[in-house]
C-alpha positions in Angstrom: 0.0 0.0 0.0 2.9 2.4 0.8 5.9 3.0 -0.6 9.2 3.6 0.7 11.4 6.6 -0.3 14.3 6.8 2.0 14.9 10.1 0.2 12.0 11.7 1.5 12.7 10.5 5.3 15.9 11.4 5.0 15.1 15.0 7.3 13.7 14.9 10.8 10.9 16.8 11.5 9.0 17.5 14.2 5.6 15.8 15.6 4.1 19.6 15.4 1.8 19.2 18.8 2.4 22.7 18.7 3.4 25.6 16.1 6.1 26.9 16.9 7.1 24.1 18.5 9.0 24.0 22.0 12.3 24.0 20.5 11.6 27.7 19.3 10.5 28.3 23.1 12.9 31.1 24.5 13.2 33.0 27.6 9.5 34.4 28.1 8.5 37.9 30.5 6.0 36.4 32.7 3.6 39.2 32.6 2.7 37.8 28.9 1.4 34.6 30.6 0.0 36.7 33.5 -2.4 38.8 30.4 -3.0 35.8 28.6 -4.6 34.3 31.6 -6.4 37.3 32.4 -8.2 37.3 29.1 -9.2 33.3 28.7 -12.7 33.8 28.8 -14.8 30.9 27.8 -14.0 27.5 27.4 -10.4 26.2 28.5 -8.8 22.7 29.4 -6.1 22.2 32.1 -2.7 19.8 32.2 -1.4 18.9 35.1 1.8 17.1 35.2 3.1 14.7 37.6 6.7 14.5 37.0 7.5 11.0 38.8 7.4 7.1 38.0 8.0 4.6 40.4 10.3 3.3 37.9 12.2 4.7 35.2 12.1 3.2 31.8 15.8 3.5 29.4 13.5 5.3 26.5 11.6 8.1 28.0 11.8 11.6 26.8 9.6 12.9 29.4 10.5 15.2 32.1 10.2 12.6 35.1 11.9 11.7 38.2 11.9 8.5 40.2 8.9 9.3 43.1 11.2 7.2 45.9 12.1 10.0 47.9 8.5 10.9 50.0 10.1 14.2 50.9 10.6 15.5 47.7 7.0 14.2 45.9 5.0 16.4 48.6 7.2 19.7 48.4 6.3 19.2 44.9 2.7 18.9 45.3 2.5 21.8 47.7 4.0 24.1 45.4 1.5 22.8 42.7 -1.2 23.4 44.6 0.4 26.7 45.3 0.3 27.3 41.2 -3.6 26.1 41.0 -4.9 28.6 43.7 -2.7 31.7 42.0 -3.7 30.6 38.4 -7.1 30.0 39.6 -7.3 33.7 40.9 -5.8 35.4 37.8 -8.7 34.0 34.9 -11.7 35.8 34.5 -15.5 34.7 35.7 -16.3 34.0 32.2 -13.9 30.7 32.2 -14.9 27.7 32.7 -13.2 24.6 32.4 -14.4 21.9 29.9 -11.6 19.2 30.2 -8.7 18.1 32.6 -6.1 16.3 32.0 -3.5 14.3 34.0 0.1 13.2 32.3 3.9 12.8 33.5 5.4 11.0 34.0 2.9 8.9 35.7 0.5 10.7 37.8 -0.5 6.8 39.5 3.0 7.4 40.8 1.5 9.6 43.8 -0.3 8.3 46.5 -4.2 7.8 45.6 -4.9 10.3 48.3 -2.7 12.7 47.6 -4.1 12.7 43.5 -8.2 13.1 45.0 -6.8 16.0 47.1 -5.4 17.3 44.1 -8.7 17.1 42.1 -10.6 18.3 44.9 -8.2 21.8 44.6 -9.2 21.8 40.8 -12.7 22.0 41.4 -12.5 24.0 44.3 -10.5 26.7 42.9 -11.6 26.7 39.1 -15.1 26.7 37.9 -15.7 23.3 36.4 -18.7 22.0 35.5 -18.7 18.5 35.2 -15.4 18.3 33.2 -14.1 15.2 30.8 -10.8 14.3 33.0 -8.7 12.0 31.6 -5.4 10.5 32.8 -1.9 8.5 31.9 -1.6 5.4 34.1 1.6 3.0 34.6 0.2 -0.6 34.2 3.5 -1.6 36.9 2.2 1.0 39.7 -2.0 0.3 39.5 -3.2 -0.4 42.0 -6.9 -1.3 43.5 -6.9 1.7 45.6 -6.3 3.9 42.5 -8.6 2.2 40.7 -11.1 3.0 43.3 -10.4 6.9 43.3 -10.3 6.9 39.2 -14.3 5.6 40.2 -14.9 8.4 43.0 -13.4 11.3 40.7 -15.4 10.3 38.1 -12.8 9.8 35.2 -13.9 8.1 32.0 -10.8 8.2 29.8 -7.1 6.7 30.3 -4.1 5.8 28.3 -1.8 2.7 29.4 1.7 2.7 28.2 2.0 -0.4 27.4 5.0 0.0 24.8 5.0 -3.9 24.0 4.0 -7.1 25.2 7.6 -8.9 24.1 9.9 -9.7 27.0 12.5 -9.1 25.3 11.8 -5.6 24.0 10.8 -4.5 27.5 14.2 -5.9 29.2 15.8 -3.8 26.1 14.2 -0.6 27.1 13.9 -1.0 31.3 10.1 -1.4 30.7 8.9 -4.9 32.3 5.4 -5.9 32.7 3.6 -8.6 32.6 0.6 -9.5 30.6 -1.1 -10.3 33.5 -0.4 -6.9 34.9 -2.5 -4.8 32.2 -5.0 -7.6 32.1 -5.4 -6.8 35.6 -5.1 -3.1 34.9 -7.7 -3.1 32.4 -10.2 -5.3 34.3 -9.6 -2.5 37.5 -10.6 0.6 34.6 -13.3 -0.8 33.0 -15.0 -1.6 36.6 -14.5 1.7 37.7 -16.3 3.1 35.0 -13.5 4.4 32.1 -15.0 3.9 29.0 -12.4 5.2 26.8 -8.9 3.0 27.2 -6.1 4.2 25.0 -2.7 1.8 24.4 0.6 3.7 23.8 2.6 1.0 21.8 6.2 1.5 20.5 7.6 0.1 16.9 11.3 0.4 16.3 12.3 -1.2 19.5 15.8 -2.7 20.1 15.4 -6.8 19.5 12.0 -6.5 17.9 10.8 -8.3 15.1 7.7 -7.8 12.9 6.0 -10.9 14.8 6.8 -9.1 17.7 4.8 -6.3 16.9 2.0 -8.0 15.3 2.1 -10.0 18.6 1.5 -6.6 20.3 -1.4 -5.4 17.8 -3.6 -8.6 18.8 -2.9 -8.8 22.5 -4.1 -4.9 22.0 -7.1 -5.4 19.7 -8.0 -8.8 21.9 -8.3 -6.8 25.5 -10.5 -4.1 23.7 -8.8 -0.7 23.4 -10.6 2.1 22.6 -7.8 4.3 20.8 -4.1 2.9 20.3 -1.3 5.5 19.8 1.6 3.8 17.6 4.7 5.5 17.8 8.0 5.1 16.1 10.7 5.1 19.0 13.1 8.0 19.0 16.8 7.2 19.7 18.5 10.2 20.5 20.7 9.6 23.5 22.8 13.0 23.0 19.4 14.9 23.9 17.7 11.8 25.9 20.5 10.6 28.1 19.0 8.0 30.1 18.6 5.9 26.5 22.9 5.5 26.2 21.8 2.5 28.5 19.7 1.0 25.4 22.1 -1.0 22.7 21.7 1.0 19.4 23.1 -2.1 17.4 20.0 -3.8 17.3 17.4 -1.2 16.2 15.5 -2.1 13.3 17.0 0.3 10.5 14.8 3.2 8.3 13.0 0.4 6.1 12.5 -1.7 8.6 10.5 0.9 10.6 8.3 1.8 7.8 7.4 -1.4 7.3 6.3 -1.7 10.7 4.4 1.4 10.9 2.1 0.2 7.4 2.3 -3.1 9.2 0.5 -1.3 12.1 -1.3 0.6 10.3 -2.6 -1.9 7.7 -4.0 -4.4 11.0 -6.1 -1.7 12.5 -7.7 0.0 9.4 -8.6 -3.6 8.9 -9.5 -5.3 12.6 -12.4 -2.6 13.6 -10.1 0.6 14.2 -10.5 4.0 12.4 -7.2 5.4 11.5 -6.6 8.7 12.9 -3.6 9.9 10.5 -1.2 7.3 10.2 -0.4 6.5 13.4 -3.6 6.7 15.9 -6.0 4.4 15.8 -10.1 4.6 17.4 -13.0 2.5 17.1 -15.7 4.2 15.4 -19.1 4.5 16.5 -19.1 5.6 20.0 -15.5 6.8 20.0 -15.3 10.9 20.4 -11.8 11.0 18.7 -13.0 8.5 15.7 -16.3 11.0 15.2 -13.9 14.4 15.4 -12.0 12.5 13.2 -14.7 12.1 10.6 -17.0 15.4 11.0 -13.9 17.5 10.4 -12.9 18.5 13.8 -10.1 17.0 14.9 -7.4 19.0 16.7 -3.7 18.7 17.6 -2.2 19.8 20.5 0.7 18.9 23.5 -1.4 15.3 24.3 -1.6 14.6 20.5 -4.9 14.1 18.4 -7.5 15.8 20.2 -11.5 15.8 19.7 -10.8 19.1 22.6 -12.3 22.3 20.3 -10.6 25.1 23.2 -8.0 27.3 21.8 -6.7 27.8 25.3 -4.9 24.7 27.1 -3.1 25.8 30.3 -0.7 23.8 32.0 0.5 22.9 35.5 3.4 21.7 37.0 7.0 21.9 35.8 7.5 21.8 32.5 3.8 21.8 31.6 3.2 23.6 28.7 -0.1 26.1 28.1 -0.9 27.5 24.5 -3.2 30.5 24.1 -3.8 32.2 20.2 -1.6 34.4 20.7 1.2 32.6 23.0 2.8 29.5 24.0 4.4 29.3 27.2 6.3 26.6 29.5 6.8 26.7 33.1 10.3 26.2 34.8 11.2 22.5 34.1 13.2 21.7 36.7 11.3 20.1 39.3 13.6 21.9 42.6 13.4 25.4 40.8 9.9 24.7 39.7 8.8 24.1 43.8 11.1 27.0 44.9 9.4 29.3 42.0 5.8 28.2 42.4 5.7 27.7 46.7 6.8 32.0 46.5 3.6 32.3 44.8 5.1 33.5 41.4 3.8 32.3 38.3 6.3 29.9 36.8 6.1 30.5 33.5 9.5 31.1 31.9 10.0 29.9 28.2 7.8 30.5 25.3 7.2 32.3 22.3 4.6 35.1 21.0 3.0 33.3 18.4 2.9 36.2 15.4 -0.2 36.5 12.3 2.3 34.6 10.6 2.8 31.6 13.3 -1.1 31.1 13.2 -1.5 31.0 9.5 1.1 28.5 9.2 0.2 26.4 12.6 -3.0 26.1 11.1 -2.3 24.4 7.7 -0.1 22.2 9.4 -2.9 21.5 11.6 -4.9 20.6 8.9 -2.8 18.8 7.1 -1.7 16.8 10.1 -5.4 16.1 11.4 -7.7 16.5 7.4 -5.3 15.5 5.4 -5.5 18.9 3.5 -5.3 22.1 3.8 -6.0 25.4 1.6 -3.0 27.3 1.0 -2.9 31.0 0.5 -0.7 32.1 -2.7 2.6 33.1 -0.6 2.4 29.2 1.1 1.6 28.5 -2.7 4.8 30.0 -4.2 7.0 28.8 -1.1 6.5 25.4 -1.3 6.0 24.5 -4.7 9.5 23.4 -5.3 9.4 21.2 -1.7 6.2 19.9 -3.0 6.9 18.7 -6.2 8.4 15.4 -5.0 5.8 14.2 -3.4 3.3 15.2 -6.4 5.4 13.7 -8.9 5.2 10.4 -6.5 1.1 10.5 -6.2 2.1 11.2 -2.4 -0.1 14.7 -2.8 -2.4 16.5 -4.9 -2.6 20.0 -5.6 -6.0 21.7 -6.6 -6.4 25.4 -7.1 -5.3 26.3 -3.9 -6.3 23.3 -2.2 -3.5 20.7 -0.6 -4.3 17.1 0.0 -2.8 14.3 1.4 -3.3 11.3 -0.9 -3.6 7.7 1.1 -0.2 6.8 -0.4 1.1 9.9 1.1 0.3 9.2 4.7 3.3 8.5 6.2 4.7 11.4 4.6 2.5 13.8 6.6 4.8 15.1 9.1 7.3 15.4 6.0 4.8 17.8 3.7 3.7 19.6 6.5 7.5 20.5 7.8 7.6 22.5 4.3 5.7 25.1 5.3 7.4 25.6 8.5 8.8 29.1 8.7 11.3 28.5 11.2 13.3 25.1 9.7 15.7 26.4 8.2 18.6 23.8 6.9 19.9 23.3 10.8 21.5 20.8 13.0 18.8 20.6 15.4 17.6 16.9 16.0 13.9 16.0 15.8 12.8 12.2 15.6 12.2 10.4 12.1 9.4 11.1 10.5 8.0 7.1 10.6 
């Protein structure tokens, strides 16, 4: 169905969950996060990250800590909910918050008690009517006692990750779990009422074979996910340095990864799953993502594919990133700095970008092309990528109509690729991004 042209992933390019993305973030006056709080009126979603795992796995990007030291995991929810009562204070009446959502890390890496104490400060502080709340869970730390607050808080969508079910592949990358253990996980969710269970799986892993992954698709497919998130892993141990630990002589090499992403891709167009770009997957039917998907309205931002319509996301806890029309901004990422910053009661917003007339136009045709598949394209886009373009239209990757871009089928795995071209701020650098599949 696809076909490979190693000269067209040659260049990185970024996963574009935001435009600019964060590697254009710089430093950031605080009193432009401060306005742009003070004028989200309507609808707006909340992140709050929990930087801390219980364990820490060789491949992970993410800003997270191990949660051993007790000490340390409390000074860092104080200052947090330090940051929710002084960001509370700061948005107008008018705001109201639609969705909440809970990532790290792994926020089931905190006591249960400490997390329903945390929710109750959300709802406390910010007006929330009855919010969609959703959450990332490490299968290795459930428990039943979490299960039992994910029941009392009322939460009806989480993501596992899950990675792989091949022992092998999880020794490779530090992540072990048994099948048993997100069998167990699962039956604990779908008790306490989530109705929406997302998989995070991993192609591209040290060791693994394409029976391995197809091994992974039907153990995924047979315990009923909802949504599956398929992702190429990333090995880039000069940025990530906790992955110099994983042996980079038995990745599977550029063709071999894009056969396992149309592998992947090819099993859950076909076993019940609607493809959301190339690599997401949701049933369709019931599934909110599936029917954004299909009406039209699906939306990127820093969680991925999003069926979320708010313009305004704001983030808490270190690192958390919030992204407003006019601004994206970061808070502090270092967890110590972070606690000091936020437990003064200063807002700890320090990196971002001003996002210009310019940024938006562009962030929103790669939008479009990352979540429709096209996008229309004014005639300065026109005349600055035609020559980037051409490739992929002499390949029947794309299709140009009038001013109309679209993604053909074919050209799928290309996505990131075609929408990188109209990306004000790549310039020919040295800066790293992952592969595009």
């Amino acid at each position: 169905m696809w076909t490979y042209y190693p000269d067209l992933l040659a260049k990185p390019v970024p996963r574009y969950t935001s435009y600019p993305t964060a590697a254009e973030f710089g430093d950031l006056d605080t009193d432009h996060y401060r306005q742009a709080l003070r004028h989200a009126e309507g609808d707006v979603s909340l992140y709050i990250h929990i930087p801390f795992c219980e364990k820490i796995c060789f491949y992970c990007g993410c800003n997270t800590a191990a949660a051993g030291r007790r000490q340390r995991l409390e000074s860092y929810l104080a200052a947090l909910h330090r940051e929710i009562v002084h960001v509370a204070s700061l948005l107008p009446q008018s705001a109201r918050v639609r969705r909440i959502a809970f990532g790290g890390g792994s926020p089931n890496a905190i006591n249960p008690d400490d997390f329903q104490r945390l929710v109750d400060a959300l709802f406390f502080n910010f007006a929330a009517p009855d919010p969609a709340i959703s959450i990332e869970l490490d299968p290795r730390t459930m428990t039943r006692e979490w299960a039992a607050v994910i029941e009392r808080v009322g939460i009806q969508r989480a993501s596992l990750g899950v990675q792989t079910f091949a022992p092998h592949c999880q020794e490779a990358i530090g992540r072990v779990q048994s099948e048993d253990c997100i069998v167990q996980t699962v039956d604990w969710l779908r008790e306490a009422g989530v109705a929406s269970l997302n998989f995070d799986l991993m192609y591209g892993l040290p060791g693994q074979s394409m029976h391995d992954l197809e091994d992974s698709l039907q153990r995924t497919r047979v315990l009923g996910a909802d949504r599956v998130a398929l992702f190429g892993y990333a090995h880039v141990p000069h940025i990530v340095p906790r992955q110099k630990v994983i042996d980079d002589s038995n990745l599977p090499d550029q063709r071999e990864r894009f056969a396992m992403a149309e592998m992947g891709y090819s099993y859950f167009a076909t076993h019940g799953y609607a493809p959301i770009g190339f690599d997401h997957f949701a049933r369709p039917g019931g599934d909110p993502l599936a029917r954004a998907a299909f009406e039209g309205k699906l939306r990127r931002n820093f969680q991925g594919f999003t069926d979320d319509p708010s313009d305004v996301l704001i983030g808490l806890g270190a690192s958390a990133i919030s992204s407003f029309p006019h601004l994206l901004s970061q808070n502090e990422k270092n967890s110590g700095r972070y606690r000091m910053i936020a437990s003064q009661d200063h807002l700890a917003a320090n990196r971002g970008i001003r996002r210009t007339a310019d940024d938006r136009y562009r962030a929103a045709v790669i939008e479009q092309l990352l979540c429709q598949g096209r996008a229309q394209l004014g005639a300065c886009l026109m005349r600055e990528g035609r020559e980037a373009l051409q490739p992929f239209l002499d390949r029947g990757l794309a299709s140009i109509d009038r001013q109309w871009l679209d993604i053909l089928p074919e050209g799928l795995p290309y996505a990131r690729t075609i929408a990188a071209i109209f990306d004000g701020y790549r310039s020919p650098s040295s800066r790293k991004f992952s592969s595009a599949v």
